[in-house]
N, CA, C and O atoms as a GROMACS GRO file, in nm:
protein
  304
    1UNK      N    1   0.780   2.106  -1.222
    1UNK     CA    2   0.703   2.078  -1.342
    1UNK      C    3   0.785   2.118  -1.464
    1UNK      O    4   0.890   2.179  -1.478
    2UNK      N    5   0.723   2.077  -1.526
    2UNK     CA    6   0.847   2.087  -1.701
    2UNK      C    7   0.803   2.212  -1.747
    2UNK      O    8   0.693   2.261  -1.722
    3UNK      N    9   0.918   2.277  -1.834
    3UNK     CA   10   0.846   2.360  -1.900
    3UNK      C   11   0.771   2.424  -1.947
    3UNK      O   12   0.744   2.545  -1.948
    4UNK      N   13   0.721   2.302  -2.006
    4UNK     CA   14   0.596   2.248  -2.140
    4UNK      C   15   0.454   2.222  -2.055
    4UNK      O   16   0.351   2.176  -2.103
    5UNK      N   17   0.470   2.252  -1.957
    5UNK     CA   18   0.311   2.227  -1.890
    5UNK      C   19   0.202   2.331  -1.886
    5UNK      O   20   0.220   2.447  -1.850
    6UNK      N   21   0.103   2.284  -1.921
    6UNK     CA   22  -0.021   2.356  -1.953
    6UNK      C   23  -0.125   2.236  -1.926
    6UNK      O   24  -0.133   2.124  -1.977
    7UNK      N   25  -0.229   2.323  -1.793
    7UNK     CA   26  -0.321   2.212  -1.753
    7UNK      C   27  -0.401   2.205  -1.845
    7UNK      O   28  -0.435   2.087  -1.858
    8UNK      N   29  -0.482   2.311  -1.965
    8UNK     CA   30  -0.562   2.228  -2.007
    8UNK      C   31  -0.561   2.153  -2.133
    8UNK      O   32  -0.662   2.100  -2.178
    9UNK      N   33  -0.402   2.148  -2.210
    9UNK     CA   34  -0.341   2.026  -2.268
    9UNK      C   35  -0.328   1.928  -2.195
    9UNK      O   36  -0.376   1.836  -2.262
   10UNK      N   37  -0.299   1.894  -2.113
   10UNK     CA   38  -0.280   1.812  -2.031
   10UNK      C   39  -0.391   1.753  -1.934
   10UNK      O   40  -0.355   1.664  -1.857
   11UNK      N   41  -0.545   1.802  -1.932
   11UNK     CA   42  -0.688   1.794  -1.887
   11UNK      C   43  -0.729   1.704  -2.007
   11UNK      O   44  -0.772   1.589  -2.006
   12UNK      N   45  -0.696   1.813  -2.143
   12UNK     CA   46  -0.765   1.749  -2.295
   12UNK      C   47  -0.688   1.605  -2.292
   12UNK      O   48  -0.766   1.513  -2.271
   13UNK      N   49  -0.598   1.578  -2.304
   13UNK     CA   50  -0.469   1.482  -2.355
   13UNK      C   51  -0.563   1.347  -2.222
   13UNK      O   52  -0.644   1.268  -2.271
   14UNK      N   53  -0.552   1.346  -2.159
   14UNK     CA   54  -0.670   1.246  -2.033
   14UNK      C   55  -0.750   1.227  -2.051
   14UNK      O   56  -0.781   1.108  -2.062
   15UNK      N   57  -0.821   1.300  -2.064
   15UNK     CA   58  -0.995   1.301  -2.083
   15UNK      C   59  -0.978   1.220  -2.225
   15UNK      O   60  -1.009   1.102  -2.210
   16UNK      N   61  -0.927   1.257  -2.384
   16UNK     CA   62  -0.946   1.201  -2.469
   16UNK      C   63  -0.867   1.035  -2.440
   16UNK      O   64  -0.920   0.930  -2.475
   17UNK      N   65  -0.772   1.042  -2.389
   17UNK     CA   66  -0.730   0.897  -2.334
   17UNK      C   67  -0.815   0.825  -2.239
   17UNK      O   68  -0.779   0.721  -2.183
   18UNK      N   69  -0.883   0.859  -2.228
   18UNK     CA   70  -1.003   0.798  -2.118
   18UNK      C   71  -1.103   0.750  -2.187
   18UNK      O   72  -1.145   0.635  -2.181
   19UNK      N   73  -1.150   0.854  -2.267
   19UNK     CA   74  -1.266   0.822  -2.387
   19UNK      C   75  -1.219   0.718  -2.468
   19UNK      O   76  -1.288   0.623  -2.504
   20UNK      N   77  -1.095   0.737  -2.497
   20UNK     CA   78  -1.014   0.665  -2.637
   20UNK      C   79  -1.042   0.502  -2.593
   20UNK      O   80  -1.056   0.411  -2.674
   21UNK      N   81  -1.047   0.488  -2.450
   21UNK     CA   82  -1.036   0.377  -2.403
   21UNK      C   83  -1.131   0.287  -2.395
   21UNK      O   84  -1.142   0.174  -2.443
   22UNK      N   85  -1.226   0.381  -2.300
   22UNK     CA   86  -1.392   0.317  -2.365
   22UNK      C   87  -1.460   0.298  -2.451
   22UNK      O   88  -1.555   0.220  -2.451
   23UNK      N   89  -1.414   0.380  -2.558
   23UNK     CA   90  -1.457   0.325  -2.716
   23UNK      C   91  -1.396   0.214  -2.742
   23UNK      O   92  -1.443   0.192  -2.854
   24UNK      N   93  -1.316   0.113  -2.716
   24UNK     CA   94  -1.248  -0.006  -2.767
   24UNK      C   95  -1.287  -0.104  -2.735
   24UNK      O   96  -1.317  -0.139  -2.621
   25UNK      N   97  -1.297  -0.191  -2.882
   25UNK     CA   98  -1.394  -0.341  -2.860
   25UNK      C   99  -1.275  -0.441  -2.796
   25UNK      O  100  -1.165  -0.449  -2.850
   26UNK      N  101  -1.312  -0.520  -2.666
   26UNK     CA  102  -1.192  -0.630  -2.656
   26UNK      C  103  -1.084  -0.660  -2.773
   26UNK      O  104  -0.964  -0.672  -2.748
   27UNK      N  105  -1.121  -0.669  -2.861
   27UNK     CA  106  -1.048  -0.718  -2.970
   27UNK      C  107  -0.887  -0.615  -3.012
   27UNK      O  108  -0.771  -0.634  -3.050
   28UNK      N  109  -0.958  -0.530  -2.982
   28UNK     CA  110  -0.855  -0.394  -3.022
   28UNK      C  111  -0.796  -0.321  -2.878
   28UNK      O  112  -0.733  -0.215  -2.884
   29UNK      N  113  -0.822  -0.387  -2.755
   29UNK     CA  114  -0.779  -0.363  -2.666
   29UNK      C  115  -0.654  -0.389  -2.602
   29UNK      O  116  -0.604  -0.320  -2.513
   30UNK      N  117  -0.589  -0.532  -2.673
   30UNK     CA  118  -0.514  -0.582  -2.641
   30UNK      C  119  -0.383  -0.483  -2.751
   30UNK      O  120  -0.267  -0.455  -2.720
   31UNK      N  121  -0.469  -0.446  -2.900
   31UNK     CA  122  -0.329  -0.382  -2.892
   31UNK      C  123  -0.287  -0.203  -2.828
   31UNK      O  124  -0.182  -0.142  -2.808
   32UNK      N  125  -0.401  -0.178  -2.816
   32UNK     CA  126  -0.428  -0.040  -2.742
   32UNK      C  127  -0.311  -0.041  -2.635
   32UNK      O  128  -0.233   0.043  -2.591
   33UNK      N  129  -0.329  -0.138  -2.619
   33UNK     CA  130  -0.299  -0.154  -2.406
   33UNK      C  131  -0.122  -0.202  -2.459
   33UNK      O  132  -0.034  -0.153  -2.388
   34UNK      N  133  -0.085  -0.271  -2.548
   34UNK     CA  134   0.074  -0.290  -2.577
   34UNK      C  135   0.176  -0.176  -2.623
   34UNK      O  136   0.299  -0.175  -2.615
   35UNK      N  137   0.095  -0.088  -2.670
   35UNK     CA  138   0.105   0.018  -2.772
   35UNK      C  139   0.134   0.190  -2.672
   35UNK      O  140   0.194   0.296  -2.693
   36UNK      N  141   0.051   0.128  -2.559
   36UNK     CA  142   0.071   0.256  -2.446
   36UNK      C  143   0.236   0.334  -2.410
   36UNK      O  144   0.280   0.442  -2.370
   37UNK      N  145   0.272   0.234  -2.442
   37UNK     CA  146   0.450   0.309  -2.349
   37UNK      C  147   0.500   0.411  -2.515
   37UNK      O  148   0.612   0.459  -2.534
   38UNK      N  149   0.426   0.416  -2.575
   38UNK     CA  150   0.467   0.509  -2.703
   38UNK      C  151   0.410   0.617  -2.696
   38UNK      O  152   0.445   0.712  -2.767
   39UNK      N  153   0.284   0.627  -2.585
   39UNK     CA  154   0.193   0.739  -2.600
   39UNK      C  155   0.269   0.809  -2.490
   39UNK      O  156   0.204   0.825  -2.386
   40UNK      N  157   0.418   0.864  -2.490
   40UNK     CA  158   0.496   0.986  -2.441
   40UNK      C  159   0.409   1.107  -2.383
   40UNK      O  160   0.452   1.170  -2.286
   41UNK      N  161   0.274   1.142  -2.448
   41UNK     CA  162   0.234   1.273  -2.419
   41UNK      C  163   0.081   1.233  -2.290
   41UNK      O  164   0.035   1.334  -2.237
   42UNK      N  165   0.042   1.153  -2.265
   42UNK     CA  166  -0.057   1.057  -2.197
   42UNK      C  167   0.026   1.048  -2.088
   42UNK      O  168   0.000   1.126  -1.996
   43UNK      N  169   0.173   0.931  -2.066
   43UNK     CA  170   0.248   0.943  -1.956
   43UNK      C  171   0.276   1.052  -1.907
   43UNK      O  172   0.244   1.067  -1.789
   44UNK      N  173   0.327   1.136  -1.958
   44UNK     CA  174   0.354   1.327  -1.909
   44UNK      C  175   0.282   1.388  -1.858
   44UNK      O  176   0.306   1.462  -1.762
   45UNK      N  177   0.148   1.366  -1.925
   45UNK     CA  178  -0.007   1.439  -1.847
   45UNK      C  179  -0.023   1.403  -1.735
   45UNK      O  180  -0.041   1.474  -1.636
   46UNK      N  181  -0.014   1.201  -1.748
   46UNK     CA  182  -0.094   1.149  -1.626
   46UNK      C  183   0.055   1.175  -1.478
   46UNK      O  184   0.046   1.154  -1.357
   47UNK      N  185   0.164   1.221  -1.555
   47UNK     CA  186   0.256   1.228  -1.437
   47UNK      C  187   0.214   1.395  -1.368
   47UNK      O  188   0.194   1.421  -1.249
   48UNK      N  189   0.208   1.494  -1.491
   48UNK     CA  190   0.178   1.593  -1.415
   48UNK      C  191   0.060   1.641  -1.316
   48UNK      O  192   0.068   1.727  -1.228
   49UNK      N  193  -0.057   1.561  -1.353
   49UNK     CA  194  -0.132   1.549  -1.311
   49UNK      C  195  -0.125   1.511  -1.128
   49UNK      O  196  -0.161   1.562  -1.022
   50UNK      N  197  -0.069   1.409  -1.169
   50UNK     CA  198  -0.035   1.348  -0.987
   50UNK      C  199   0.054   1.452  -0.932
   50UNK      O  200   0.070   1.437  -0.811
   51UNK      N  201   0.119   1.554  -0.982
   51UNK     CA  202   0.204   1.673  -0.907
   51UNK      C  203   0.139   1.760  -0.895
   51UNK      O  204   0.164   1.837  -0.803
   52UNK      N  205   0.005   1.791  -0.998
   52UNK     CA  206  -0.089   1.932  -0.964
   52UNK      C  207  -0.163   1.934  -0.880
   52UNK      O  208  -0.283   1.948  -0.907
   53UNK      N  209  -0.108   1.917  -0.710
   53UNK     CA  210  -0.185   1.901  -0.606
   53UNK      C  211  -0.278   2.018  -0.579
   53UNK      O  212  -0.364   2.026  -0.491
   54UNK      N  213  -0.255   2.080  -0.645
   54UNK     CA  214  -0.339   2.200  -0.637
   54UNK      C  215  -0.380   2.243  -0.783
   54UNK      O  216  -0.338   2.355  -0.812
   55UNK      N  217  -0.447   2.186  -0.872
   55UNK     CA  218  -0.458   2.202  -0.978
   55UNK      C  219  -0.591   2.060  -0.983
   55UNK      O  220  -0.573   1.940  -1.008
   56UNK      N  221  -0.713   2.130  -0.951
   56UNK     CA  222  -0.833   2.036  -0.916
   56UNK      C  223  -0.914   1.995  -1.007
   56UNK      O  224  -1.007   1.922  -0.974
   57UNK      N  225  -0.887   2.051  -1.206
   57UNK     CA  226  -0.897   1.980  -1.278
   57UNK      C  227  -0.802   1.810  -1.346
   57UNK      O  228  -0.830   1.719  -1.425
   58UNK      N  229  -0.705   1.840  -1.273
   58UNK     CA  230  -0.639   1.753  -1.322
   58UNK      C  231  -0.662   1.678  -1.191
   58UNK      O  232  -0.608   1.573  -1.227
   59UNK      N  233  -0.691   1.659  -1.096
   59UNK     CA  234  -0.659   1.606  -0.997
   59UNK      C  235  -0.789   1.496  -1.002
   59UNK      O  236  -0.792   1.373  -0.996
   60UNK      N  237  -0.870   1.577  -1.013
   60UNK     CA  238  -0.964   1.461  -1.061
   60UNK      C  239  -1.011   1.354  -1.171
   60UNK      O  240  -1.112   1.282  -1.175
   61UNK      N  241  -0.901   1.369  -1.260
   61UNK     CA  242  -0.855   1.298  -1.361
   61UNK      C  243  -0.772   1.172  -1.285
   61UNK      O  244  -0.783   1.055  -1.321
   62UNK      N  245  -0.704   1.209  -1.196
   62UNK     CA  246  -0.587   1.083  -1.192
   62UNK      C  247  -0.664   0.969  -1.138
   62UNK      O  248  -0.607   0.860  -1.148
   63UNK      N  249  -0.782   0.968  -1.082
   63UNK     CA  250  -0.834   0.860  -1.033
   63UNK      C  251  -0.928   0.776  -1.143
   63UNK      O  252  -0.950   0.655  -1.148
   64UNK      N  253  -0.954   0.835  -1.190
   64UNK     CA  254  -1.009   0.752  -1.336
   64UNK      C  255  -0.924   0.685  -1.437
   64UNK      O  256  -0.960   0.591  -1.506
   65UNK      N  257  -0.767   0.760  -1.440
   65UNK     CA  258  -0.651   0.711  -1.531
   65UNK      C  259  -0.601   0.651  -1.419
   65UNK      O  260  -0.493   0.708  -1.405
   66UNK      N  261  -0.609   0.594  -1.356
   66UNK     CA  262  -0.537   0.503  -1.233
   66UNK      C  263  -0.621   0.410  -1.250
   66UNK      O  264  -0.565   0.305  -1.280
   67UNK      N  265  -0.770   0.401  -1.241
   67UNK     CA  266  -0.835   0.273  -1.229
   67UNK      C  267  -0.822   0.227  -1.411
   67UNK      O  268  -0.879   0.120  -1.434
   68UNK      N  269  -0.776   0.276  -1.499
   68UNK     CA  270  -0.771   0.261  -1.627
   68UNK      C  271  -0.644   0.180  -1.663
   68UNK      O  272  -0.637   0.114  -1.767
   69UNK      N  273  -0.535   0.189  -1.562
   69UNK     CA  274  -0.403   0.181  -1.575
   69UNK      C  275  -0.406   0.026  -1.519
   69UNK      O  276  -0.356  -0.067  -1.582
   70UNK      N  277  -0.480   0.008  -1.375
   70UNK     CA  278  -0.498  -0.089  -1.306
   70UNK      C  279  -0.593  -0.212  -1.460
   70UNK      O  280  -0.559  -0.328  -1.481
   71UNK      N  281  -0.698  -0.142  -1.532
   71UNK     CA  282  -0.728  -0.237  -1.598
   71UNK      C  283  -0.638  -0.288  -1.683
   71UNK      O  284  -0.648  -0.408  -1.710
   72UNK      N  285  -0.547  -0.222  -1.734
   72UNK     CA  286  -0.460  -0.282  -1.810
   72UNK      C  287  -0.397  -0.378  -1.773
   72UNK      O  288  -0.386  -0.480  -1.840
   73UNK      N  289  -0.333  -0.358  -1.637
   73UNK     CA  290  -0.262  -0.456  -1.551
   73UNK      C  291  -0.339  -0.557  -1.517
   73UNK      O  292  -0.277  -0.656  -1.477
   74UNK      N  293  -0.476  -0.565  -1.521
   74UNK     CA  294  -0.507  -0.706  -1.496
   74UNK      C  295  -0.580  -0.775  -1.602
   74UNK      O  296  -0.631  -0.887  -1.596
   75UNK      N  297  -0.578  -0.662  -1.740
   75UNK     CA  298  -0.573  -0.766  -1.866
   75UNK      C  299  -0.490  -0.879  -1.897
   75UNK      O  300  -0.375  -0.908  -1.863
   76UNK      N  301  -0.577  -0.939  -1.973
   76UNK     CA  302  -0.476  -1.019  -2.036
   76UNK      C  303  -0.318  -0.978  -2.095
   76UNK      O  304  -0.247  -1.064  -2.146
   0.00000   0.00000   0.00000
């Protein structure tokens, strides 16, 4: 794990990317969803997350940012 890791930056940083997501009207989704590979601190979380096998707040995060990830991929 990096340095810089702290689960519950990295709990907050998900959870508000999760929310961030469901608040968005189609319209503003499309640029949400182009705009992702800039959000550096979201990728980091959702990577550490999948390594905190033992870290059962985050762990239950990755399956909600996985089916979130999958929607993107089968957006438009």
């Amino acid at each position: 794990m990096s340095s810089g890791f702290s689960m519950v930056s990295d709990e907050q940083t998900l959870k508000d990317w999760l929310a961030e997501y469901k608040s968005l009207s189609e319209a503003a989704l499309v640029s949400y969803v182009s705009n992702i590979n800039s959000r550096t601190e979201v990728i980091g979380s959702f990577k550490r997350a999948i390594e905190s096998h033992s870290e059962n707040a985050l762990m239950d995060l990755v399956q909600p940012s996985c089916h979130q990830i999958f929607e993107f991929y089968r957006s438009r």
